[in-house]
Every structure is written in structure tokens, then in C-alpha cells.
KOLLO-774970 format. One record per residue (C-alpha): residue number from 1; x, z negated, y. Coordinates in Angstrom, 3 decimals, always signed. Layout:
residues N
(NUM,(X,Z,Y))
...
***
This chain:
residues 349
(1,(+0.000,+0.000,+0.000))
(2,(+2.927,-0.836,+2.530))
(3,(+4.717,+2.252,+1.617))
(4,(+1.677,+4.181,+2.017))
(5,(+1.090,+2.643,+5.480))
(6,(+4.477,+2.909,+6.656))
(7,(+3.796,+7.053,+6.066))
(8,(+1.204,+7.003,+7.941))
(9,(+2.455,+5.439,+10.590))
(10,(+5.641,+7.685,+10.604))
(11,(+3.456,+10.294,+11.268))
(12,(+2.191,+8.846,+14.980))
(13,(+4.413,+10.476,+17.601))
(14,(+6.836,+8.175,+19.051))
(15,(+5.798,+7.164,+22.095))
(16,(+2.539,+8.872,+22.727))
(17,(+0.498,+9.182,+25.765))
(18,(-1.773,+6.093,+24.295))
(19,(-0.001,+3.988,+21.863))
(20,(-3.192,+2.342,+21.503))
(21,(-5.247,+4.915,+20.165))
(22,(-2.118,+5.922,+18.089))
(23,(-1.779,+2.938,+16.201))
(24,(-5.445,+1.117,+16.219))
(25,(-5.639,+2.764,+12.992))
(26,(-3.311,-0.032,+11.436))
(27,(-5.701,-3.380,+11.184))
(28,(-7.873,-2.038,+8.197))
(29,(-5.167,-0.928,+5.757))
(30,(-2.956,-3.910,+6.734))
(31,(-6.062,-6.647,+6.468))
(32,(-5.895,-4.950,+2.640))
(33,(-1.951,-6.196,+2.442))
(34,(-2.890,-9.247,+4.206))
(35,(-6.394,-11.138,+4.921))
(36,(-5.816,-11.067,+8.497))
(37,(-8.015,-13.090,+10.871))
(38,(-6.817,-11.671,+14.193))
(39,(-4.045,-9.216,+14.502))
(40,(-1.953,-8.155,+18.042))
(41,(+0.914,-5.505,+18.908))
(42,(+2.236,-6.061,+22.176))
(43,(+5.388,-4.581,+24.505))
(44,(+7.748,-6.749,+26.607))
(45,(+7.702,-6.322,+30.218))
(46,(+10.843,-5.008,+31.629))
(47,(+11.154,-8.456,+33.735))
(48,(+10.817,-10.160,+30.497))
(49,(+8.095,-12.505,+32.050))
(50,(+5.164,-10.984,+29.643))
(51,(+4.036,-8.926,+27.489))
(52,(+1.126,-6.098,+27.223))
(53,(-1.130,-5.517,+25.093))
(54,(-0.683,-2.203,+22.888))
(55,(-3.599,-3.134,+20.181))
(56,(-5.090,-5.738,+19.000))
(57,(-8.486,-7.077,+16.592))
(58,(-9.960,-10.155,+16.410))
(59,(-8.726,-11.626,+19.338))
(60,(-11.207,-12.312,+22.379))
(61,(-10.104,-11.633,+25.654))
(62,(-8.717,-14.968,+26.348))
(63,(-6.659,-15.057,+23.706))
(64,(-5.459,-11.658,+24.449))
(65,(-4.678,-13.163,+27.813))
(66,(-2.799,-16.030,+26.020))
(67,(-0.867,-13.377,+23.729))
(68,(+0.165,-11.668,+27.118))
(69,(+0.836,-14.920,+29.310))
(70,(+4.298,-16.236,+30.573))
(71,(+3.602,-19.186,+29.359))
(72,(+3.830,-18.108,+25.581))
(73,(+6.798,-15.661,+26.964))
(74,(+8.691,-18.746,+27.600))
(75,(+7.815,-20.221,+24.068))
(76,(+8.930,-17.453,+22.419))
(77,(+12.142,-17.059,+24.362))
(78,(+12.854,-20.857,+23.391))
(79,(+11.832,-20.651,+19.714))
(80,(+14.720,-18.036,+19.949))
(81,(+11.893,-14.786,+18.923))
(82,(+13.665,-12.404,+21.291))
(83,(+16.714,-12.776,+19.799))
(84,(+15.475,-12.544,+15.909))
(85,(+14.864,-9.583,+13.762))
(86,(+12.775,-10.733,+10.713))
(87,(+9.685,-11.861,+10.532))
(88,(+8.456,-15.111,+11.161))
(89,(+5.839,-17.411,+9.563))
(90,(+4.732,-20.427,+10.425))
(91,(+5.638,-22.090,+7.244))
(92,(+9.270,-20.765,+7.481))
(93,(+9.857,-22.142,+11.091))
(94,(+11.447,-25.808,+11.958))
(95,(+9.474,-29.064,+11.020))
(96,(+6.800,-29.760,+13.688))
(97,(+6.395,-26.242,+15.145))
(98,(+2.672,-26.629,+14.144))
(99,(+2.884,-29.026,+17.301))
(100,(+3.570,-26.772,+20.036))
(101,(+1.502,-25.764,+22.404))
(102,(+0.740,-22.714,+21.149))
(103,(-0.889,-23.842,+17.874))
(104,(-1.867,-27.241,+18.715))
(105,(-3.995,-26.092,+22.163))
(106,(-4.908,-22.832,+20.916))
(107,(-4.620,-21.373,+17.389))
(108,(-5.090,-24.119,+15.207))
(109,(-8.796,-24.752,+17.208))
(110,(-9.481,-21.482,+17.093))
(111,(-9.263,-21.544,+12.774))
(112,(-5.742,-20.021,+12.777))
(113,(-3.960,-21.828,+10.157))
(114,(-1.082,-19.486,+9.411))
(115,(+1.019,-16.838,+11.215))
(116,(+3.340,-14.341,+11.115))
(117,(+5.708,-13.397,+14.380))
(118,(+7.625,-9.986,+13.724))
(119,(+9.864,-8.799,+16.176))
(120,(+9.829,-4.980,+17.371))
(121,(+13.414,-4.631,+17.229))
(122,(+15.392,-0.599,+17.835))
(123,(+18.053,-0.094,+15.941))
(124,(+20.446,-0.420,+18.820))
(125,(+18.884,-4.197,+19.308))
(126,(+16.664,-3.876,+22.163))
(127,(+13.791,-6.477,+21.678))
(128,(+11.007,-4.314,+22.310))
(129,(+7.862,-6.537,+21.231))
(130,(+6.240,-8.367,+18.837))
(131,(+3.300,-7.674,+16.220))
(132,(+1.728,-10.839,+15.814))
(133,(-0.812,-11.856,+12.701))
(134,(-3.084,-14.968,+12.445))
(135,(-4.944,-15.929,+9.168))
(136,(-7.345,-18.649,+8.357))
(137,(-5.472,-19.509,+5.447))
(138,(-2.210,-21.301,+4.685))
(139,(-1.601,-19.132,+1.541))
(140,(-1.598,-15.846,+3.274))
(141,(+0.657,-14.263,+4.477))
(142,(+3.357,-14.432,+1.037))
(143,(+6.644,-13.974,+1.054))
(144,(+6.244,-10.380,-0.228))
(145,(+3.840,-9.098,+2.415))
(146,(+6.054,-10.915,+5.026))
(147,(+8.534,-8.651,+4.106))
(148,(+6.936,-5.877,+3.283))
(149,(+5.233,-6.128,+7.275))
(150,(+8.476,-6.659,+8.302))
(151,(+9.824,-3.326,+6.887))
(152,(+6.825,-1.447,+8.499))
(153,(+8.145,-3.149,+11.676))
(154,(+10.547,-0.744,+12.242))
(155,(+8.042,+2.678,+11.748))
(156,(+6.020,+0.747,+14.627))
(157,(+9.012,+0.271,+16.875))
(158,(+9.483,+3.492,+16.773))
(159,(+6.658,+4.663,+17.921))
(160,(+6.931,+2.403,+20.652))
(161,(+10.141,+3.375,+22.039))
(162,(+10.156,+5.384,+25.073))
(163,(+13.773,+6.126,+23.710))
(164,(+12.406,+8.263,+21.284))
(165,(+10.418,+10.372,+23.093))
(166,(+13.223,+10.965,+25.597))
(167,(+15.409,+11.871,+23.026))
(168,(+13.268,+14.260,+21.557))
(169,(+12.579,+15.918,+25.412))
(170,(+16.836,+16.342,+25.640))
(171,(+16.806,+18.155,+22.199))
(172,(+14.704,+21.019,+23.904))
(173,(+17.826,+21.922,+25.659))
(174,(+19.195,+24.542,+24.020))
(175,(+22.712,+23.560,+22.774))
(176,(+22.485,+19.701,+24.008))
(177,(+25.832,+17.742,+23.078))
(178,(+25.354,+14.671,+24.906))
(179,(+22.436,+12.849,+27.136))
(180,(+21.706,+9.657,+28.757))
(181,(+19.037,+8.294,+30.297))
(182,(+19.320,+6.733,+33.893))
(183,(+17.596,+3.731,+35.149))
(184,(+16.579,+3.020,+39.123))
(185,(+20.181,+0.692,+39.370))
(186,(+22.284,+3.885,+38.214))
(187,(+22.774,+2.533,+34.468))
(188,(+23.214,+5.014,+31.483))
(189,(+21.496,+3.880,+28.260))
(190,(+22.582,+6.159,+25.150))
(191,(+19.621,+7.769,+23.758))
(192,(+19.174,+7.731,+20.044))
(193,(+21.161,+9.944,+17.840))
(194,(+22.673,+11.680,+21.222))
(195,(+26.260,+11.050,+21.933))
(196,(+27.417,+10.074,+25.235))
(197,(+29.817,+12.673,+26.833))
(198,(+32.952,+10.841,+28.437))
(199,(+32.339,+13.347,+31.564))
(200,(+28.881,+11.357,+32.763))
(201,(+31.161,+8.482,+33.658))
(202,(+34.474,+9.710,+34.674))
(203,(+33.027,+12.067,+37.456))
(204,(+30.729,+9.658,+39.697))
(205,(+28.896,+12.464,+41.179))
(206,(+27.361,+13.901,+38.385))
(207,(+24.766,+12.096,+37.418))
(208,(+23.352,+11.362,+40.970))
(209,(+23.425,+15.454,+41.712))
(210,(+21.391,+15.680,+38.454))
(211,(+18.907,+13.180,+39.392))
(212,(+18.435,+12.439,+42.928))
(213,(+16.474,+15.776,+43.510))
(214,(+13.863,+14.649,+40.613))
(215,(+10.490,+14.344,+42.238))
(216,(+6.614,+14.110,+41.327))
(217,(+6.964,+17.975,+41.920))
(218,(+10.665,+18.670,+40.941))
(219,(+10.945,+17.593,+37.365))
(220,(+14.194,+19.324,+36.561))
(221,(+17.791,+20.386,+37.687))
(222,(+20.421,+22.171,+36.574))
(223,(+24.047,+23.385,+37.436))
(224,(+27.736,+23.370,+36.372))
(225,(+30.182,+20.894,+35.977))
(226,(+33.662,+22.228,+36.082))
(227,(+36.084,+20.806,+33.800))
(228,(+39.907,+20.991,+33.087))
(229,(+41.008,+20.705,+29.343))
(230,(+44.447,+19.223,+29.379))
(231,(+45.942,+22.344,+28.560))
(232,(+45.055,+23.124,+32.297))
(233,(+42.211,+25.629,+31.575))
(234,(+39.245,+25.407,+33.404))
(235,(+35.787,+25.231,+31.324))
(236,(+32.364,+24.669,+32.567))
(237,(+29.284,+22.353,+30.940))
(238,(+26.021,+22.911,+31.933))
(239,(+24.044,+19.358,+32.917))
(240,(+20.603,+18.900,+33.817))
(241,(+18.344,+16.515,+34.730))
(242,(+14.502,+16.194,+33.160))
(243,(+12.440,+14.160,+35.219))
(244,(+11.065,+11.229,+32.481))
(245,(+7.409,+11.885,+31.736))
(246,(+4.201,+10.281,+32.345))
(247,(+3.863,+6.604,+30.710))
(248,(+7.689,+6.907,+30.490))
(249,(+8.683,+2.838,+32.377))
(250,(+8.745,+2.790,+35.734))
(251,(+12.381,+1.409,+35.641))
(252,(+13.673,+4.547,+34.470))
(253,(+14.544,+7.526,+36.701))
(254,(+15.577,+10.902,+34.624))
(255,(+17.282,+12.400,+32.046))
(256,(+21.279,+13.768,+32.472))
(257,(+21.825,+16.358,+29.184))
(258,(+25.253,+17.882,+28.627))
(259,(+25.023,+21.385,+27.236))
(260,(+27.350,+24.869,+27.055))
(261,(+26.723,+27.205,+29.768))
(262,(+25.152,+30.607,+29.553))
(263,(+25.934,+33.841,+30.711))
(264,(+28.714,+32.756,+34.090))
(265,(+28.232,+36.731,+35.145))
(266,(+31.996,+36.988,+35.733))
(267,(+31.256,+34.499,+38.404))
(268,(+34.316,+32.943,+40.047))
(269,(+34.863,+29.162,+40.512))
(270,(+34.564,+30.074,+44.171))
(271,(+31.532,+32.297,+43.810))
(272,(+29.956,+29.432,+42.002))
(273,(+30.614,+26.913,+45.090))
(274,(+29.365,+29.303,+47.611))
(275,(+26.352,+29.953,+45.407))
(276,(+25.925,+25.948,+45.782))
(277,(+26.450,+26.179,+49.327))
(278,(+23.572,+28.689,+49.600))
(279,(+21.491,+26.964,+47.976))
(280,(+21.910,+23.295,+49.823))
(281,(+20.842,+25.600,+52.792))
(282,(+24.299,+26.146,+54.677))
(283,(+24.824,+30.159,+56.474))
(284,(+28.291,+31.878,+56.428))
(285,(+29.459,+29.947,+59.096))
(286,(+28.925,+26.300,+57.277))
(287,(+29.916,+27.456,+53.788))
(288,(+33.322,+29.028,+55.424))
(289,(+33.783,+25.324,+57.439))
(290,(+33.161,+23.285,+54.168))
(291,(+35.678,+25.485,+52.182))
(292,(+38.376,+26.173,+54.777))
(293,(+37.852,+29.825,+54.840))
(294,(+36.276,+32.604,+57.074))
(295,(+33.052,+33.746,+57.810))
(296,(+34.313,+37.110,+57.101))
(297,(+35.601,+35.669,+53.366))
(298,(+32.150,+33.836,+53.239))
(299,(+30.405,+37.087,+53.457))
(300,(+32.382,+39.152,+51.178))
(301,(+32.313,+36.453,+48.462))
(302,(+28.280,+36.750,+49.017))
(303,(+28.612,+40.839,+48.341))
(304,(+30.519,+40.072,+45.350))
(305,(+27.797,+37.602,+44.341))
(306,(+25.192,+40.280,+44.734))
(307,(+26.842,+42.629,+42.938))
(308,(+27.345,+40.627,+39.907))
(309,(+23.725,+39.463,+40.018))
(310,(+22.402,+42.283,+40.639))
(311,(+20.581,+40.844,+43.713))
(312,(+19.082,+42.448,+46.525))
(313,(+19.338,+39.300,+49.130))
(314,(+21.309,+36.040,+49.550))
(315,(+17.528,+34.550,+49.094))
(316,(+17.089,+36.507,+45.732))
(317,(+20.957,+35.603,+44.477))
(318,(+20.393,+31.541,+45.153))
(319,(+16.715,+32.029,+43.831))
(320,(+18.489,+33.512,+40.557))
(321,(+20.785,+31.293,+40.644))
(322,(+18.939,+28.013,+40.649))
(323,(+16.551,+28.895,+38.054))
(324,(+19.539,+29.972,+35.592))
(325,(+22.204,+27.054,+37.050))
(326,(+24.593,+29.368,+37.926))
(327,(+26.256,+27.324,+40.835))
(328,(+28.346,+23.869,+41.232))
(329,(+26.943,+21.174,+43.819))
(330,(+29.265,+20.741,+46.755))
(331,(+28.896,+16.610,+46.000))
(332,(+31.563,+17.793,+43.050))
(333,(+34.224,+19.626,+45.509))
(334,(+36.771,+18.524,+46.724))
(335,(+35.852,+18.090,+50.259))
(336,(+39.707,+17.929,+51.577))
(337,(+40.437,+21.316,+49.705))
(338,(+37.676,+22.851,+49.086))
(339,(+38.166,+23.181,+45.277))
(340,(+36.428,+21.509,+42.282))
(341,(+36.769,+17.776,+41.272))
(342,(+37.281,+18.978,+38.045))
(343,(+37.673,+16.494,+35.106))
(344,(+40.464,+16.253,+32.751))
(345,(+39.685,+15.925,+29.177))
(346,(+41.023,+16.742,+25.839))
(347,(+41.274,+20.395,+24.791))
(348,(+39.218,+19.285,+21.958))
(349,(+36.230,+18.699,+23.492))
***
């Protein structure tokens, strides 16, 4: 029956657009593993005061409220939940935890005499939440379905990650290598089963010219990161930045993904920074100041552009340009000598 469950629930798509809906299904095959009188699923807040409720049956909206309240936060914090990951009952906990608040003043009036705490733990160890189980009877739940629940734990925390579903959204870029996902302070957080490309942290730039253009309206980037192997050769990566969908936490901000370039159209590394220069807005005049070269350079570097484009304007070559990521944002030149910030890494990579 667990094993049977667990497939089903492996079949949910990680975090959905209503987790809810996606996972009510789960109280009548699990009351058949275990008699449950109440059952609750519920996510950690990213201030780690409370918790919100994904699903639950059998409780009433109180205790709902109770389930969600800082007040049990803080309990669980002290009884060291947070930092577990296997299951709980209440029969397997320290002498006198039937006196605690939390069963003396509210479960064990309520008929509760056994329950089970599992932690929603990813495989990286981020305490995500807690399914929580309450039975009328002390024999129930055993050892075996403890464990058993405890298994499925980890089918439910993954549909609960927003991890996973960011993951998944980096893997549509053709060729991805690497990706992160970056938070409101500027932290990178691996995503699962993506590696994390040395170059996101070695060149500061990078990640804020891949994200700080993300908008409501905007919800992708893309451009090219120059790069020096230490043989001296120049190479270029492709990064962009994916805006995080809807019901994606608030706390996070996009999506960097490292990825080979396409098609460079025999552009030069200086055909690639005007092309950026273009695009950020500047005229002949700015992008010859910002590189420390002429207007008349400027403007032939612009026919080449054309040429190799096959573009009948400026307008039409940055157009082409930005929707194919054919340039390099001026943030990662060299303001001093107008040539790239490149990054030094092993000819391996």
C-alpha cells in the first residue's frame, strides 16, 4: 500500500500551481496504512516564525490555526523537529512530552492520543515542513507504518520544493551546464542535480546583469560571458536569466543558467561590446567614449555588424541581437580599457 502510494504521489508535479489540490488525494489511501483521526501537511515560512497550511483533514479551523501558529513553531524548534529527519511519534519522544503544551492544552482534549511528526526534509537538508498525523489510539501508528510514512516523506518533499520546479525550468535551456538560483540578498542556492559553474562567483557582475532587468513583464535575459582558458584563448558561455514563476517564494529573484553559445556570426569581441552598447541605448558618440575609440571606428564596427547580421538598421541588428544574445553587457568591460573582464579558468572546462 505505501509503495503504491508513494507512485502515485511521484506522479504529482513538483511544485505545482496548487499543492493543495495536488496532494489532497493522500488522506484516504494513507487512513488505509494508518487509522488516522486528523491529518496536516504544512510549509515553513521563510522567516521560520510559521508554517502554512498545504492540506489537511480532520482538523477544524482552529486547530489548523494552532498547526500554523508561532507558538507551536517555537515548540517544534525546541523539541529539536527542524533539525530531525525521521519521523516522530509520540511514544518514541522523551518522558513527559505528553505534558507540553501542545498535547496537554490541545490534542489530548481534542481525543488525540497518538502522533506522528515527519519532517519534509530535501536531500540537500533544507527543512522544508512537516506532515503531521493524529490518531485516537495509542496503538496506531506502528513502527512499520512510521517508517513506511516516513519513506513516502521524501516523494512529498518533493513535490513541495520550489527547487524542483526551478530546476526543471533551467533544463529547457538548450545545452544548460550549470544554474543557480538567486535570492533578493544576492545568494546562489545550487539547484538540484545542476552543477554550479565556478564563473557565477568569480566574475561579480554576472549574475546581477542576468537578473536585475527581470520584471513582471521581462521574464528573461540573455548574453555572453567572455572567458579566458588558461591557455590564453578566449571562449564565450552563454548565461541567462529566467524570471522564477508564479507561486515560486517571494524571497527568490531569478534564475542564472550557464550554457554554450550559438551561432557568434563571426562576431568580434569588439563587435559584441558595441552590440551591448547599442542595446543599453548609447549612439556612436557614447559607445566610441566608453571604449576609447572614434566615432568614425564606432560606425564602421556598426557596418561590419550589419553585414554579418544581415541587418538593415542599427535598430534591426540590436533587435536581432537581443533576442539571440549575441552581445556582452558593458557591466563586464573593462571600463579603464575598454576590453572584456574576462575570467580565467582551466582549459578543461
Amino acid at each position: 500500500m505505501a509503495l503504491e502510494l508513494a507512485e502515485e504521489i511521484n506522479r504529482v508535479t513538483p511544485a505545482g500551481d496548487d499543492p493543495a489540490a495536488d496532494l489532497s488525494f493522500m488522506w484516504d489511501p494513507l487512513n488505509r496504512l494508518v487509522p488516522l483521526a486528523a491529518g496536516w501537511i504544512g510549509t515553513l515560512d521563510k522567516d521560520q516564525r510559521g508554517y502554512t497550511t498545504v492540506t489537511s483533514v480532520g482538523h477544524d479551523p482552529v486547530s489548523r490555526g494552532y498547526m500554523e501558529s508561532e507558538e507551536l513553531t517555537e515548540l517544534r524548534k525546541e523539541f529539536g523537529l527542524l533539525r530531525r529527519r525521521r519521523p516522530l511519534r509520540l511514544q518514541d519522544a522523551p518522558p513527559h512530552t505528553v505534558e507540553l503544551p501542545c498535547w496537554s492544552e490541545h490534542w489530548w482534549p481534542a481525543g488525540y492520543r497518538e502522533g506522528l511528526a515527519v519532517p519534509l526534509v530535501t536531500p540537500d537538508g533544507r527543512h522544508l515542513g512537516v506532515l503531521g498525523l493524529h490518531t485516537d489510539t495509542v496503538s496506531q501508528p506502528t513502527v512499520e507504518a512510521r517508517d513506511a510514512i516516513g519513506a513516502l516523506a521524501r516523494t512529498v518533499t518533493a513535490v513541495l520544493d520550489p527547487m524542483n520546479s526551478l530546476a526543471g525550468l533551467a533544463r529547457l535551456i538548450h545545452g544548460a551546464t550549470a544554474a543557480v538560483v538567486v535570492d533578493c540578498r544576492g545568494a546562489l542556492t545550487p539547484l538540484p542535480g545542476m552543477a554550479t559553474d565556478p564563473l557565477l562567483t568569480r566574475c561579480p557582475d554576472l549574475v546581477p546583469a542576468a537578473v536585475d532587468g527581470l520584471t513582471d513583464r521581462v521574464e528573461y535575459t540573455a548574453f555572453l560571458c567572455p572567458v579566458r582558458a588558461d591557455d590564453g584563448r578566449e571562449r564565450y558561455v552563454r548565461v541567462t536569466g529566467l524570471a522564477c514563476p508564479p507561486g515560486t517564494s517571494d524571497d527568490f529573484v531569478g534564475l542564472v543558467v550557464i550554457s554554450p553559445p550559438d551561432d557568434l556570426c563571426a562576431l568580434t569581441l569588439r563587435e559584441l561590446v558595441v552590440l551591448g552598447l547599442v542595446i543599453e541605448g548609447h549612439a556612436n558618440q557614447g559607445i566610441a567614449a566608453r571604449l576609447f575609440i572614434t566615432a568614425r571606428t564606432a560606425a564602421a564596427h556598426l557596418e561590419h555588424i550589419r553585414a554579418k547580421l544581415r541587418a538593415p538598421t542599427r535598430t534591426a541588428a540590436a533587435m536581432l541581437a537581443m533576442r539571440r544574445g549575441l552581445y556582452i553587457p558593458y557591466r563586464l568591460i573593462d571600463v579603464r580599457t575598454g576590453t572584456s573582464r574576462a575570467v580565467t579558468v582551466s582549459a578543461g572546462r
